[in-house]
PDBQT receptor file of N, H, CA, C and O in Angstrom, charges set to zero:
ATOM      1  N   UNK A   1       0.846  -1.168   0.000  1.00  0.00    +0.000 N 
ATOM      2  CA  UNK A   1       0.000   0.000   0.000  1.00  0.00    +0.000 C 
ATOM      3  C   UNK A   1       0.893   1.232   0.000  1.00  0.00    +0.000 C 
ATOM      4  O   UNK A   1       1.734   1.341   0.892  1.00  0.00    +0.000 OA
ATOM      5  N   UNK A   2       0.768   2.183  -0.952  1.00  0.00    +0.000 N 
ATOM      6  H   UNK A   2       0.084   2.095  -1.676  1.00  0.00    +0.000 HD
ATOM      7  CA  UNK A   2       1.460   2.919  -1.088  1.00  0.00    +0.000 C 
ATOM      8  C   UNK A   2       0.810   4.476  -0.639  1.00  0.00    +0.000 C 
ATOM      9  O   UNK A   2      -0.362   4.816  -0.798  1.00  0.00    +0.000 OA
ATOM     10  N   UNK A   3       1.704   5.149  -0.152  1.00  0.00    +0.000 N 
ATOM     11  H   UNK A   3       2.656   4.872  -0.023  1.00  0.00    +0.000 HD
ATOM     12  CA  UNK A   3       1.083   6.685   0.960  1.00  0.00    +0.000 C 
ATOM     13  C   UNK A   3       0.323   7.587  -0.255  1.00  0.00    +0.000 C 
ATOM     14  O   UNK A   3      -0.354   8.474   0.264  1.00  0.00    +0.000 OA
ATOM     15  N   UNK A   4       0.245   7.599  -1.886  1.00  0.00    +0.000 N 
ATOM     16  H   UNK A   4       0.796   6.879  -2.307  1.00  0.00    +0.000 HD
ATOM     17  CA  UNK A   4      -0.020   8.097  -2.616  1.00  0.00    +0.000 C 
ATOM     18  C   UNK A   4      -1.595   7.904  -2.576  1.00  0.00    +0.000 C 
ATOM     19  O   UNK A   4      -2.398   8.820  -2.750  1.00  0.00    +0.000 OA
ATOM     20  N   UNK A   5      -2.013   6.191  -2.248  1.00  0.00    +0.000 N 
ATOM     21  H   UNK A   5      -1.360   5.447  -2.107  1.00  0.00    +0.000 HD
ATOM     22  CA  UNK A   5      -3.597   6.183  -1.839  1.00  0.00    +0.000 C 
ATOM     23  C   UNK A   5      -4.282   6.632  -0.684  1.00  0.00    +0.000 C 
ATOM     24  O   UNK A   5      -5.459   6.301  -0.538  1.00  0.00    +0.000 OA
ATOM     25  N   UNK A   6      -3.710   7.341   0.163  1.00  0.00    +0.000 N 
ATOM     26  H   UNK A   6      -2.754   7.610   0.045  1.00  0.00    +0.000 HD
ATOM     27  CA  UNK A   6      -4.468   7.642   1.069  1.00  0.00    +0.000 C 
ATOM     28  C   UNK A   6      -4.678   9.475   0.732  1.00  0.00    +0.000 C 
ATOM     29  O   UNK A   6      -4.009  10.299   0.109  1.00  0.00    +0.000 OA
ATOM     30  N   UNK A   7      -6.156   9.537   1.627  1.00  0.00    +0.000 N 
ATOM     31  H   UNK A   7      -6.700   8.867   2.133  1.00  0.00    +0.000 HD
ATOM     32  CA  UNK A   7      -6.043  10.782   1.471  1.00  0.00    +0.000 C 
ATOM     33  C   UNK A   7      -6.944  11.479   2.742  1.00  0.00    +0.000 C 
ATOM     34  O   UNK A   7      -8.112  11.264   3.063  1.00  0.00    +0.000 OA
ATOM     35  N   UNK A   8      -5.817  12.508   3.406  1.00  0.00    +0.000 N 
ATOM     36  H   UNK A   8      -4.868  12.683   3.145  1.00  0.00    +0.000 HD
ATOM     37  CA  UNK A   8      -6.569  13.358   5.216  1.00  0.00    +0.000 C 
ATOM     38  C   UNK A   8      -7.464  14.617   5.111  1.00  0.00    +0.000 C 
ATOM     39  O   UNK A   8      -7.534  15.441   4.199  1.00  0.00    +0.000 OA
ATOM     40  N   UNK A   9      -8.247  14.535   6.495  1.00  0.00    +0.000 N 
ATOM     41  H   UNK A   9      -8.191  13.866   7.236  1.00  0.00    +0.000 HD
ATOM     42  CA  UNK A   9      -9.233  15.958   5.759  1.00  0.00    +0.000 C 
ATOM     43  C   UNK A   9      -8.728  15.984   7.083  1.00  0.00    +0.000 C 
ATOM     44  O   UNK A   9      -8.641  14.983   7.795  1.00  0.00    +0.000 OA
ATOM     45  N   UNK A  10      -8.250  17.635   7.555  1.00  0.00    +0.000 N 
ATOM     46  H   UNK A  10      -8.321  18.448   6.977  1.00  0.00    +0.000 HD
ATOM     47  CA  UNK A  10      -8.111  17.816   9.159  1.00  0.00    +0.000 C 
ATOM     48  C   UNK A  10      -9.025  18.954   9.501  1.00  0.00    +0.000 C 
ATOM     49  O   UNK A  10      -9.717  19.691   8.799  1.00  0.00    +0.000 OA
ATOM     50  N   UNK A  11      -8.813  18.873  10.812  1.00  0.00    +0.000 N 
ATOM     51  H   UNK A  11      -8.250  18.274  11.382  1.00  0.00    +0.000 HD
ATOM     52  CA  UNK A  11     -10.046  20.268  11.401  1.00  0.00    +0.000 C 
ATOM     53  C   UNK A  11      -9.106  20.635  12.490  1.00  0.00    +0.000 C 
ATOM     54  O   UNK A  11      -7.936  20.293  12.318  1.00  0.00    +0.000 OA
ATOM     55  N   UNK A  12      -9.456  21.369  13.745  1.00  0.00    +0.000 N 
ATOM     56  H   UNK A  12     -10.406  21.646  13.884  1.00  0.00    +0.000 HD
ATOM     57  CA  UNK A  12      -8.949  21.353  14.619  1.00  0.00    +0.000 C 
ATOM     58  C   UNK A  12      -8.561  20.493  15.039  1.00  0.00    +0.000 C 
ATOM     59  O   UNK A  12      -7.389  20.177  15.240  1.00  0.00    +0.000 OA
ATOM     60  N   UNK A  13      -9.757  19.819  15.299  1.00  0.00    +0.000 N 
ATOM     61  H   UNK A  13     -10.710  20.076  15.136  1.00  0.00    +0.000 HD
ATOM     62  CA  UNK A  13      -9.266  18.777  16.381  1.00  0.00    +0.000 C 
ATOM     63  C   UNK A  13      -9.936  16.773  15.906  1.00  0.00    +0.000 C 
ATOM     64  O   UNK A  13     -10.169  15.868  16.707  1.00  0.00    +0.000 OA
ATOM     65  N   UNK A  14     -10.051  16.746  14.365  1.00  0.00    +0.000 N 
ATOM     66  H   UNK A  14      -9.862  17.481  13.714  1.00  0.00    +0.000 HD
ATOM     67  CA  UNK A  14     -10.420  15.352  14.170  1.00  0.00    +0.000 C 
ATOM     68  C   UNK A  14      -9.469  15.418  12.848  1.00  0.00    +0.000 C 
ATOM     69  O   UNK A  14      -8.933  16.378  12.294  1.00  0.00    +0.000 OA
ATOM     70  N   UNK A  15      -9.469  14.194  12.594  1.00  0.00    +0.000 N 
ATOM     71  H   UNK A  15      -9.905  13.414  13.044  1.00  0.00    +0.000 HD
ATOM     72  CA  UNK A  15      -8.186  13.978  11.327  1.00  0.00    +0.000 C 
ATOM     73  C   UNK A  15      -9.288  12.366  10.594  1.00  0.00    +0.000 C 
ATOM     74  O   UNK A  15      -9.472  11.247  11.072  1.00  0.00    +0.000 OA
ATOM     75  N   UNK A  16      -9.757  12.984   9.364  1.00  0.00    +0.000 N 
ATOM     76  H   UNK A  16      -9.608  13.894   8.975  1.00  0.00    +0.000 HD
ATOM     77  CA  UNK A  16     -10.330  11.647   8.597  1.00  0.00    +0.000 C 
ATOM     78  C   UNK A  16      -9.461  11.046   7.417  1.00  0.00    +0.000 C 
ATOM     79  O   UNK A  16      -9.151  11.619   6.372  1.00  0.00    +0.000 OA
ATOM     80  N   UNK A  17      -9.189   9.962   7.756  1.00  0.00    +0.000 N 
ATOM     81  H   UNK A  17      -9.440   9.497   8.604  1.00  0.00    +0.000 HD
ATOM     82  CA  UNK A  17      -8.409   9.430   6.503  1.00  0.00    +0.000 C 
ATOM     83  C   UNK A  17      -9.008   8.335   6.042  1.00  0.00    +0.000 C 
ATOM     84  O   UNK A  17      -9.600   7.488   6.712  1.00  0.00    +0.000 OA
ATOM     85  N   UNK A  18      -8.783   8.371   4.428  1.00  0.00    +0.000 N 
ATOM     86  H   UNK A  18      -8.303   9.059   3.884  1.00  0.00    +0.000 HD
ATOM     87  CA  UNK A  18     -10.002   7.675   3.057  1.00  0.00    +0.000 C 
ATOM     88  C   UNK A  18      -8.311   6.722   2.474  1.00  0.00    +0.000 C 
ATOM     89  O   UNK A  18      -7.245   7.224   2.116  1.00  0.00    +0.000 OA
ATOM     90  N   UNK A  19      -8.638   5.504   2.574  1.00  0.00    +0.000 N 
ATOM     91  H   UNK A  19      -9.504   5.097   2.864  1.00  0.00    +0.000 HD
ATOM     92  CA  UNK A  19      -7.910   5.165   1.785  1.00  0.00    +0.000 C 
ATOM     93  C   UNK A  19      -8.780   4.861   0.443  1.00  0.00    +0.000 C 
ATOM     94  O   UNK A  19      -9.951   4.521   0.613  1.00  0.00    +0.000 OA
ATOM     95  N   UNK A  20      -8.279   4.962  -0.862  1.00  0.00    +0.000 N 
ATOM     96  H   UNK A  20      -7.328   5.238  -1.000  1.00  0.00    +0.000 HD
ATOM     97  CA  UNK A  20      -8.744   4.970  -2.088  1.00  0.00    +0.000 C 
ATOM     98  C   UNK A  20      -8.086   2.991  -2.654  1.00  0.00    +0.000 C 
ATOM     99  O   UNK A  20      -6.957   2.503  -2.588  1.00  0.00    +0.000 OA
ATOM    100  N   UNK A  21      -9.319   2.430  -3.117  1.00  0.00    +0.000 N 
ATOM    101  H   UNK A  21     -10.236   2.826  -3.170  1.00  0.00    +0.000 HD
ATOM    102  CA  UNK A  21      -9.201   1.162  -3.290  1.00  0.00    +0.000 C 
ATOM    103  C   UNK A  21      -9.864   1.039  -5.008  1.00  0.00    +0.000 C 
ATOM    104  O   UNK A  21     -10.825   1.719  -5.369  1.00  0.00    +0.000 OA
ATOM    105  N   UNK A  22      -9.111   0.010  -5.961  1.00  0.00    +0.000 N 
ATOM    106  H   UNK A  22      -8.331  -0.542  -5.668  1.00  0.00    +0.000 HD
ATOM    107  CA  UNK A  22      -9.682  -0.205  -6.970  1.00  0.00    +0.000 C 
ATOM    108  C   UNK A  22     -10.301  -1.711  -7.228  1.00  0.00    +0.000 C 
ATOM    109  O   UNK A  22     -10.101  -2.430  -8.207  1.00  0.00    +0.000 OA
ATOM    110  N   UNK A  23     -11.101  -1.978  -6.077  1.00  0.00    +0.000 N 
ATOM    111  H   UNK A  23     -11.263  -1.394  -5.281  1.00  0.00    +0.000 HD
ATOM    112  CA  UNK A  23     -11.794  -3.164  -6.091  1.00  0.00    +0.000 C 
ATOM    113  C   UNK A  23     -12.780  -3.319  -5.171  1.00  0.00    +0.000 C 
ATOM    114  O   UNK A  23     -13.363  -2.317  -4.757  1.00  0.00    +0.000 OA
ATOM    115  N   UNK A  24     -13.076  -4.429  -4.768  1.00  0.00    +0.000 N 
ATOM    116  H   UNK A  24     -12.603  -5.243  -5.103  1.00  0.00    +0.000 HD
ATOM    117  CA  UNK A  24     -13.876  -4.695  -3.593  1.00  0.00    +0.000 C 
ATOM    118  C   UNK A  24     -13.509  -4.661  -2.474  1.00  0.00    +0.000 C 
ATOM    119  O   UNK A  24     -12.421  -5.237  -2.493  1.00  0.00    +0.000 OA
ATOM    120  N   UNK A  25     -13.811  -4.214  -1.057  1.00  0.00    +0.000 N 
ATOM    121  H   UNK A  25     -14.695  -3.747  -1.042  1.00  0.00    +0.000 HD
ATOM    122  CA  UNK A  25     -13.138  -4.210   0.031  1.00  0.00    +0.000 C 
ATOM    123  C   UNK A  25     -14.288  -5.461   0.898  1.00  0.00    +0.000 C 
ATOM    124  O   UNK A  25     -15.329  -5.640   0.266  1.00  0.00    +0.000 OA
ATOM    125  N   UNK A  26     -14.175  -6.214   2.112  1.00  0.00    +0.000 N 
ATOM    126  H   UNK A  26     -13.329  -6.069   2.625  1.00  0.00    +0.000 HD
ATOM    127  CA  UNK A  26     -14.937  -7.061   2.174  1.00  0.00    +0.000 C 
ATOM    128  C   UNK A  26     -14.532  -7.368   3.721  1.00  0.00    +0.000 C 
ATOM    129  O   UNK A  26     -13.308  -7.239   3.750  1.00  0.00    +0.000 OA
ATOM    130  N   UNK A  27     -15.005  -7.720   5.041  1.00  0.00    +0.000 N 
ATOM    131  H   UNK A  27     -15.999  -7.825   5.017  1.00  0.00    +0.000 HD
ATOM    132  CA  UNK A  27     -14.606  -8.334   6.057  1.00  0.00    +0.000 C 
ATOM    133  C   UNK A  27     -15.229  -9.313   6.320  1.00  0.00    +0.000 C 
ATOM    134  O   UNK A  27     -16.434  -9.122   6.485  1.00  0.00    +0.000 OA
ATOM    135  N   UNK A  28     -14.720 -10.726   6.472  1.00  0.00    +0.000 N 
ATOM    136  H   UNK A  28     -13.741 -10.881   6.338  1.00  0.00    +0.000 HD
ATOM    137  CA  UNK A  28     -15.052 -12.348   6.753  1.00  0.00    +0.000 C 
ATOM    138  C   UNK A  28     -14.617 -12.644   7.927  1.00  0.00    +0.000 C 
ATOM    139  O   UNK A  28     -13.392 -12.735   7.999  1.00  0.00    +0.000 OA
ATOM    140  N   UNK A  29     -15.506 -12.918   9.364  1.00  0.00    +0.000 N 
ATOM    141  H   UNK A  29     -16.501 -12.843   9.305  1.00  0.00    +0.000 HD
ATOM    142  CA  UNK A  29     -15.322 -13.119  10.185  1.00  0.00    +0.000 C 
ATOM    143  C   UNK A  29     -14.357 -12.005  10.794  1.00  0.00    +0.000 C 
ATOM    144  O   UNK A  29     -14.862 -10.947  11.169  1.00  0.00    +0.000 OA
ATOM    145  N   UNK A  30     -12.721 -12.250  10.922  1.00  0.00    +0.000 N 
ATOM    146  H   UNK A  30     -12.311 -13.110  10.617  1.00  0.00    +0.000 HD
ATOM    147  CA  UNK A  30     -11.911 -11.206  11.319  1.00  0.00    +0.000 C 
ATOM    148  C   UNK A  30     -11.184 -11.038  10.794  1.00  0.00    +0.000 C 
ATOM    149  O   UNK A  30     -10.236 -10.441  11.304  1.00  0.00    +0.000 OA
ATOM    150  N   UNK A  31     -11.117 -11.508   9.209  1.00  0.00    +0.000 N 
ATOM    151  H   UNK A  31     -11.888 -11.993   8.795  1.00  0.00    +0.000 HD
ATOM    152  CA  UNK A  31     -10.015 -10.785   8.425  1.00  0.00    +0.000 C 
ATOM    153  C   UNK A  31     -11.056  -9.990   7.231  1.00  0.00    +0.000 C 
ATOM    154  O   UNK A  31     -12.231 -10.178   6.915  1.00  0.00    +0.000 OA
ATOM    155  N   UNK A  32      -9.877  -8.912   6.702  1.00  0.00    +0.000 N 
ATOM    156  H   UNK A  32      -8.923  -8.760   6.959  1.00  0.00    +0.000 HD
ATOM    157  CA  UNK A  32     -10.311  -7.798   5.843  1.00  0.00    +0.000 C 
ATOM    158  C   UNK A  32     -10.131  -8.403   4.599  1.00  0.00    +0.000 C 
ATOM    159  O   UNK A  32      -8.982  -8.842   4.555  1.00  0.00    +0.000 OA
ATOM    160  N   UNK A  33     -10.853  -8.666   3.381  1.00  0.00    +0.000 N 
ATOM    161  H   UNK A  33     -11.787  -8.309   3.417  1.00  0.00    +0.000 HD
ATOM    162  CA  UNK A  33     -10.552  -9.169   2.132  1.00  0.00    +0.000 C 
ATOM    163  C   UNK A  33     -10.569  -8.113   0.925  1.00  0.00    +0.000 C 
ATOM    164  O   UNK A  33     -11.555  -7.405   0.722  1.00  0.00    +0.000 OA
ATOM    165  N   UNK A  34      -9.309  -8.051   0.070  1.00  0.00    +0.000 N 
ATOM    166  H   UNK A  34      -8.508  -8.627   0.235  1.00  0.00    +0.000 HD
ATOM    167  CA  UNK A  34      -9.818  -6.972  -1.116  1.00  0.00    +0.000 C 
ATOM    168  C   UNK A  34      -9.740  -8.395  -2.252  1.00  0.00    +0.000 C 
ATOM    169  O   UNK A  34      -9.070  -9.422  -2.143  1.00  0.00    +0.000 OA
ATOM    170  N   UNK A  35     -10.633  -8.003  -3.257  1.00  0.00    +0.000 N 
ATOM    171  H   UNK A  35     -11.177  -7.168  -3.345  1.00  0.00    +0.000 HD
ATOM    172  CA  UNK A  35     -10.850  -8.350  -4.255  1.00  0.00    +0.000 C 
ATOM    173  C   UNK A  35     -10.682  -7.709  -5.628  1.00  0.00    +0.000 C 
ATOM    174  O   UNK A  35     -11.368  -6.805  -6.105  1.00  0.00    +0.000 OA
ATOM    175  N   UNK A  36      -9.545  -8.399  -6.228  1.00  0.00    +0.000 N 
ATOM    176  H   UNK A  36      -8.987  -9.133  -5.840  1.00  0.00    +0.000 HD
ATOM    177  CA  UNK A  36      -9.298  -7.652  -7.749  1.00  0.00    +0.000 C 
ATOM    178  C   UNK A  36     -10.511  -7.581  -8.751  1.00  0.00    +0.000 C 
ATOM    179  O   UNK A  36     -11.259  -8.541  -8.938  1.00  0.00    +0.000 OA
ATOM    180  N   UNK A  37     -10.624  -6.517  -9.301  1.00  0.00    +0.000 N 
ATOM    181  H   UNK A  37     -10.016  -5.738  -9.149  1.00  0.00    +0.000 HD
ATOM    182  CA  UNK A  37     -11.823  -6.544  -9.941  1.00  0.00    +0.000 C 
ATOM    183  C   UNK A  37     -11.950  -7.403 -11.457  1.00  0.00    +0.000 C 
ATOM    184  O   UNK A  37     -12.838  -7.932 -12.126  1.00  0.00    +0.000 OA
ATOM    185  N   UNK A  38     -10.458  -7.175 -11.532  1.00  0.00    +0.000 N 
ATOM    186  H   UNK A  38      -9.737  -6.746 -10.988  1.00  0.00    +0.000 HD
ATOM    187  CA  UNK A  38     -10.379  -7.478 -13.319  1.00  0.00    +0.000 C 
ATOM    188  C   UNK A  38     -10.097  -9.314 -13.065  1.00  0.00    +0.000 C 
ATOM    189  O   UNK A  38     -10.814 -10.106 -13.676  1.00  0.00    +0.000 OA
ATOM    190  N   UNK A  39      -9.179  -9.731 -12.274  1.00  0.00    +0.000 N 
ATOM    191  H   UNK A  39      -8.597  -9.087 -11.778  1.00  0.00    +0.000 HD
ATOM    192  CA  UNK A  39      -9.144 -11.031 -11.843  1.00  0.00    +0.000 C 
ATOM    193  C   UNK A  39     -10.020 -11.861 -10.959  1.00  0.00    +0.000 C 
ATOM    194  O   UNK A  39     -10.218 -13.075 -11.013  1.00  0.00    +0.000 OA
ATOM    195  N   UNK A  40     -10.569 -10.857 -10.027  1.00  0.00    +0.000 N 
ATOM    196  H   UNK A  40     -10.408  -9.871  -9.983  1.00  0.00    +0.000 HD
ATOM    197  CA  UNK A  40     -11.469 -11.884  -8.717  1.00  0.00    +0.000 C 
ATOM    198  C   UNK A  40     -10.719 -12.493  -7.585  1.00  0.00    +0.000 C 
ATOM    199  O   UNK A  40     -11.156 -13.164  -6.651  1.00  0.00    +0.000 OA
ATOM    200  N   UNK A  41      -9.213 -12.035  -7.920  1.00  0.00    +0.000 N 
ATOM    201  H   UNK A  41      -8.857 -11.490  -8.679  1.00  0.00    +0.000 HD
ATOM    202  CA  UNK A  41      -8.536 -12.790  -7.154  1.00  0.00    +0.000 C 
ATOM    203  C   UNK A  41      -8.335 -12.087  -5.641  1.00  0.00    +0.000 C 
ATOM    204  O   UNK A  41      -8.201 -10.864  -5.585  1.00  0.00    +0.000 OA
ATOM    205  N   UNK A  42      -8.318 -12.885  -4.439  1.00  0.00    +0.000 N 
ATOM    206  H   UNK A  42      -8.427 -13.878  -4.485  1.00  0.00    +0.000 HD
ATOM    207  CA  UNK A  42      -8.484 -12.465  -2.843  1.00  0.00    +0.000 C 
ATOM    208  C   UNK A  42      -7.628 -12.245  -2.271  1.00  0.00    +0.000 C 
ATOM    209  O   UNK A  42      -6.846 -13.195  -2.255  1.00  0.00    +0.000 OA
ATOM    210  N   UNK A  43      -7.162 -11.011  -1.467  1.00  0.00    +0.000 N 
ATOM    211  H   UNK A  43      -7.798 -10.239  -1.480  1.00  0.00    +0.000 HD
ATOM    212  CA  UNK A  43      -5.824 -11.518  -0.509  1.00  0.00    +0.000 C 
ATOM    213  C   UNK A  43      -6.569 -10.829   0.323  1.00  0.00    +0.000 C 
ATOM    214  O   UNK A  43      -7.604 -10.205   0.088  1.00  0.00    +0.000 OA
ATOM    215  N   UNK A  44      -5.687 -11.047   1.838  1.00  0.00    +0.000 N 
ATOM    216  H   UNK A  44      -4.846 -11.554   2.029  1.00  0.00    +0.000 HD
ATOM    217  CA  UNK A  44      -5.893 -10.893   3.121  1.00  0.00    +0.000 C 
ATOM    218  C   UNK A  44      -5.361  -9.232   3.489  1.00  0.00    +0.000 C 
ATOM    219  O   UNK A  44      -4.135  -9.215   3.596  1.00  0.00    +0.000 OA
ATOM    220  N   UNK A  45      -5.897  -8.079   3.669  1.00  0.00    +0.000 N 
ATOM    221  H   UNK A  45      -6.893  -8.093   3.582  1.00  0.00    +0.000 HD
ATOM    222  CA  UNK A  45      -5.331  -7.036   3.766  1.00  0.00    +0.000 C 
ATOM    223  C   UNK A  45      -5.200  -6.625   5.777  1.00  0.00    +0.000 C 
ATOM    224  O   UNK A  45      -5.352  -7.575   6.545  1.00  0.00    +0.000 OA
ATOM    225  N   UNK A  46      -5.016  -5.675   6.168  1.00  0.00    +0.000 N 
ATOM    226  H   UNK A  46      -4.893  -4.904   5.544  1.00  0.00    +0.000 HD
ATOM    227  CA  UNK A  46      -5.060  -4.899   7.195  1.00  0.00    +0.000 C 
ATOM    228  C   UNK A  46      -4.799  -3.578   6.636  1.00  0.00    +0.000 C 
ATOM    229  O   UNK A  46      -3.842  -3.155   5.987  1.00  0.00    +0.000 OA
ATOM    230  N   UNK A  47      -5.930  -2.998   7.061  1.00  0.00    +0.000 N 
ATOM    231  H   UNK A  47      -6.707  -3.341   7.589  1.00  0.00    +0.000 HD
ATOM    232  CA  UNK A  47      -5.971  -1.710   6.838  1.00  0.00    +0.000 C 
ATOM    233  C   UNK A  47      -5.812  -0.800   7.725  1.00  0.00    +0.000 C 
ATOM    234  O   UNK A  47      -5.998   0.366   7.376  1.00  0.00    +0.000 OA
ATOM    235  N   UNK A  48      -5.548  -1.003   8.671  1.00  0.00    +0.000 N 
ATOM    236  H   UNK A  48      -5.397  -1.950   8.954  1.00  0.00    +0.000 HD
ATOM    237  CA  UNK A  48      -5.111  -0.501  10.237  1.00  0.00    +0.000 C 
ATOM    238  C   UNK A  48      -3.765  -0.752  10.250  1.00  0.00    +0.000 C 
ATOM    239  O   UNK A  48      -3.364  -0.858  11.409  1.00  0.00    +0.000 OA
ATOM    240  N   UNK A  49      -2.598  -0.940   9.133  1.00  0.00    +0.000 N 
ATOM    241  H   UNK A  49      -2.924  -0.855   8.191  1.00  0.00    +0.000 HD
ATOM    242  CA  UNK A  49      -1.083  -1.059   9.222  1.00  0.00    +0.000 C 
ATOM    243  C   UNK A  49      -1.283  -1.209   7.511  1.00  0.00    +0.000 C 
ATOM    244  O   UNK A  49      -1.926  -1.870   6.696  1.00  0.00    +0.000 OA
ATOM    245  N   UNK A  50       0.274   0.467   7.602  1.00  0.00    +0.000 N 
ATOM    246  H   UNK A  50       0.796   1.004   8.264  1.00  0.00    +0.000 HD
ATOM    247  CA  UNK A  50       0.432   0.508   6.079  1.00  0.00    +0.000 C 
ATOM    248  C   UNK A  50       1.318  -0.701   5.882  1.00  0.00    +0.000 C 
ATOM    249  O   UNK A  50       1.876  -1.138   6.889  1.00  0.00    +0.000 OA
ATOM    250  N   UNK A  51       1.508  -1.257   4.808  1.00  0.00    +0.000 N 
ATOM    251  H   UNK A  51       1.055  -0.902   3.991  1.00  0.00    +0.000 HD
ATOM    252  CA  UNK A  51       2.645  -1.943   3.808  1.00  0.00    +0.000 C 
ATOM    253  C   UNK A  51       2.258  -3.442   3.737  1.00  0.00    +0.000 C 
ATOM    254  O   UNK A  51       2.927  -4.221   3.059  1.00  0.00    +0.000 OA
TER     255      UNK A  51
């Protein structure tokens, strides 16, 4: 995951951050799943830790 997909809106005092995804995002039980759109193919992400 690269810092180029994310993107912060700040205020005083709250900070929102959008990460930008080109597929499906998905949670199964307790893992996070993205899905390629053009393949279908699954991996296991965390989106709460970059890389």
């Amino acid at each position: 995951m690269a810092a180029k997909d994310m993107r912060n809106i700040e205020n005083k005092r709250d900070i929102l951050s959008i990460e930008l995804k080109a597929g499906n995002i998905s949670c199964r039980d307790i893992s996070w799943i993205q899905t390629n759109r053009r393949t279908s193919e699954e991996k296991i992400i965390d989106p709460f830790r970059g890389g």
